[in-house]
C-alpha positions in Angstrom: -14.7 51.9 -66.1 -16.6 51.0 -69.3 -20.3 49.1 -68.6 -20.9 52.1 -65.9 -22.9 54.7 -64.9 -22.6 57.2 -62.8 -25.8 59.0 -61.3 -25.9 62.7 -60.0 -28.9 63.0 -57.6 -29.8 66.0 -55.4 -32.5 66.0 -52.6 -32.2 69.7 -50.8 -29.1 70.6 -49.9 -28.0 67.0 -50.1 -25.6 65.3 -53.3 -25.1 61.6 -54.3 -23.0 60.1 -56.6 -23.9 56.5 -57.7 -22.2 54.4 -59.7 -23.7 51.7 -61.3 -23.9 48.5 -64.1 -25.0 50.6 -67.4 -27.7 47.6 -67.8 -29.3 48.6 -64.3 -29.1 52.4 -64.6 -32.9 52.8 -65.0 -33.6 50.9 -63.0 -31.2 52.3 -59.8 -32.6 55.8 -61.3 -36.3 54.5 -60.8 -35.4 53.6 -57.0 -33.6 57.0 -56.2 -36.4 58.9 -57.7 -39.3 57.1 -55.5 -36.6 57.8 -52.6 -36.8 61.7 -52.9 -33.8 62.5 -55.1 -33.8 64.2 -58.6 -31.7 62.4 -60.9 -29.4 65.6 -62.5 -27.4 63.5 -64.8 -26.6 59.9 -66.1 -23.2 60.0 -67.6 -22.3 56.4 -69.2 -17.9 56.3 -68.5 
């Protein structure tokens, strides 16, 4: 899918994988962060 994201976050033992618009990427990575979750990688498809 090109104009995506896809977000690798880890809190614990826990693992999310979030796909989002490349445009909003920061910001979804702002959000997750000030949620508890560690943003490991933000690979543009």
């Amino acid at each position: 899918m090109i104009g995506q994201t896809r977000l690798y976050c880890s809190k614990g033992d826990g693992f999310r994988l979030i796909e989002v618009p490349t445009e909003r990427a920061s910001y979804e990575a702002e959000r997750i962060k000030k949620q508890g979750w560690v943003v490991d990688a933000a690979i543009p498809l």
